[in-house]
C-alpha positions in Angstrom: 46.5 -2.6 114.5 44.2 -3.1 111.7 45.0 -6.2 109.1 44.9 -5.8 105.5 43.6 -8.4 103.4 45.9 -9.1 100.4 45.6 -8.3 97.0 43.5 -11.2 96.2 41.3 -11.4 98.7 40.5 -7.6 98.7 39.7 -7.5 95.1 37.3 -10.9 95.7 35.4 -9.2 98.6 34.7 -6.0 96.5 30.8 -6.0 94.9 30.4 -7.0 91.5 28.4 -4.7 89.2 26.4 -6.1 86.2 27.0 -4.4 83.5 25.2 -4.1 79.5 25.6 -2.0 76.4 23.1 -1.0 73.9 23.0 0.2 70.2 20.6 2.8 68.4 20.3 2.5 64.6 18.5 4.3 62.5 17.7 4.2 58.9 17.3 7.2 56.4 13.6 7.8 57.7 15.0 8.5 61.4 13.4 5.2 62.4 14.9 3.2 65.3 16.0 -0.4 64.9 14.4 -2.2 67.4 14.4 -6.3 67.7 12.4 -8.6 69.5 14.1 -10.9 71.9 12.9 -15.0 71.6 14.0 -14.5 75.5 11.9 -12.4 77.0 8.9 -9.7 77.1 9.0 -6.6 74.6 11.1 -5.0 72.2 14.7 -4.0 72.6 17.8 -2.9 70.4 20.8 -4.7 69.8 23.3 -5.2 72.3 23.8 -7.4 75.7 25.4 -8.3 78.9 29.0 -7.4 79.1 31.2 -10.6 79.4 34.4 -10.2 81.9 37.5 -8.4 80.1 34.7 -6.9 77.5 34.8 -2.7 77.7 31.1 -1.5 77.2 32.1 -0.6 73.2 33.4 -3.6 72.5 30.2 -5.4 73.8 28.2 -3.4 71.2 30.0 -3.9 68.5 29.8 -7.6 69.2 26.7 -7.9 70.2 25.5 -6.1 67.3 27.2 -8.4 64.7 26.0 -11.6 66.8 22.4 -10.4 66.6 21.8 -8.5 63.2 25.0 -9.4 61.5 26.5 -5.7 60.9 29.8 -5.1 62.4 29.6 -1.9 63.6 33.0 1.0 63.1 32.1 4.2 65.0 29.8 4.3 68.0 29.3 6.7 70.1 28.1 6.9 73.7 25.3 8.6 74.6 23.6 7.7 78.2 24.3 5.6 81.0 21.5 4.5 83.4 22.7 3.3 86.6 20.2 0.7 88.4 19.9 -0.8 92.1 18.8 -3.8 93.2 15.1 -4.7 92.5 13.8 -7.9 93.4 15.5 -10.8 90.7 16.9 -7.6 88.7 20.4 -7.0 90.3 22.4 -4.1 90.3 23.5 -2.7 86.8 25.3 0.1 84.7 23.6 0.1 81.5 25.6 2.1 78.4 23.7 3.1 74.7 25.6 3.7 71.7 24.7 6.3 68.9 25.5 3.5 65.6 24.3 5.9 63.3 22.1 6.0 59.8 22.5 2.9 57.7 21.7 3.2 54.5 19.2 1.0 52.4 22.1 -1.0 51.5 23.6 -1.7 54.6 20.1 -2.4 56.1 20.0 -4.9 53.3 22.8 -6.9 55.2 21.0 -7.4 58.8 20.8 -11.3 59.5 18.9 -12.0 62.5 20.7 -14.6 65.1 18.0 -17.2 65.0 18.3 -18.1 68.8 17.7 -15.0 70.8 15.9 -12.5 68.0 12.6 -13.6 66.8 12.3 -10.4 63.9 13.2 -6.7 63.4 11.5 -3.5 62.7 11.9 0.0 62.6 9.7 2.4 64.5 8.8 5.9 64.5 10.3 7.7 67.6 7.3 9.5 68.4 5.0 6.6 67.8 4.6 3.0 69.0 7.4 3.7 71.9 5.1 1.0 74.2 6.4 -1.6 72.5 9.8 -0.8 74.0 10.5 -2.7 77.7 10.0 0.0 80.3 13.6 0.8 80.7 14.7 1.4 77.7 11.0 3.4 76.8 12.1 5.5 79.7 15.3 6.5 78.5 15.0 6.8 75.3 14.2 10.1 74.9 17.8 11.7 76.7 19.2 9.6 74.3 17.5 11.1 71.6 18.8 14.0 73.0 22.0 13.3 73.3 22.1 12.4 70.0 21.0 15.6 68.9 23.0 17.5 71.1 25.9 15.6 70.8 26.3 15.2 74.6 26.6 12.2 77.1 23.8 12.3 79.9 24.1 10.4 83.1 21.3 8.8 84.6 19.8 6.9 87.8 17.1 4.7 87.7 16.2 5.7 84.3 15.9 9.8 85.3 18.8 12.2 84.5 20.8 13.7 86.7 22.4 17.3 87.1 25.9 16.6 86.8 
């Protein structure tokens, strides 16, 4: 007869996924936000890792107002990028956001967290894309997409899926 385990110790032996959300802003130009972590290598865009009890939206909306100081009403999802295991990078669901276009004055509000951002700029989506860390540079362009299409793509290791 087989044994179950009980509810606890089921639920501790389950795999724990690590999870991060992402925002794209845009001002009236269509350029993209981007910021420059203090942390690490390249450009990114606002957002983080997703603390326990914290659903994906909720993490962008915080993270955005920790980092640039805009609290953040509608989002919208567009992609999420599922990632294995890769050397010291672990397992990982990543989810962007659609934030929008801010206007010159609520651009005039973002207030850099001094710890983890260095600066800001915003960037042509056709040009200057290498200053984006690889992932994001990769998947970029289905988000654009989905932005424009108003659809949600699912992707693995950064290429999308049929599904």
């Amino acid at each position: 007869m087989k044994k179950f385990l009980p509810s606890k110790e089921y639920y501790k032996s389950l795999s724990k996924k690590h999870m991060g959300a992402g925002v794209l802003l845009f001002n009236r130009k269509n350029e993209l936000l981007i910021v420059k972590p203090s942390y690490k290598k390249g450009w990114s865009i606002p957002g983080g890792t997703i603390d326990a009890n914290e659903s994906p939206r909720e993490c962008a909306i915080r993270e955005t107002k920790e980092e640039i100081g805009i609290k953040l009403k509608k989002l919208r999802l567009v992609c999420i990028d599922y990632k294995k295991t890769k050397g010291y990078n672990l397992e990982n669901l990543q989810f962007i956001f659609y934030g929008g276009i801010f206007s010159d004055k609520e651009l005039g509000k973002i207030n850099l967290e001094n710890k983890e951002l260095e600066s800001y700029k915003f960037i042509s989506v056709n040009d200057n894309l290498n200053l984006l860390r690889p992932n994001l540079r990769k998947r970029l362009p289905n988000c654009l997409k989905a932005i424009k299409t108003n659809s949600v793509f699912y992707l693995e290791e950064t290429k999308k899926i049929g599904c």
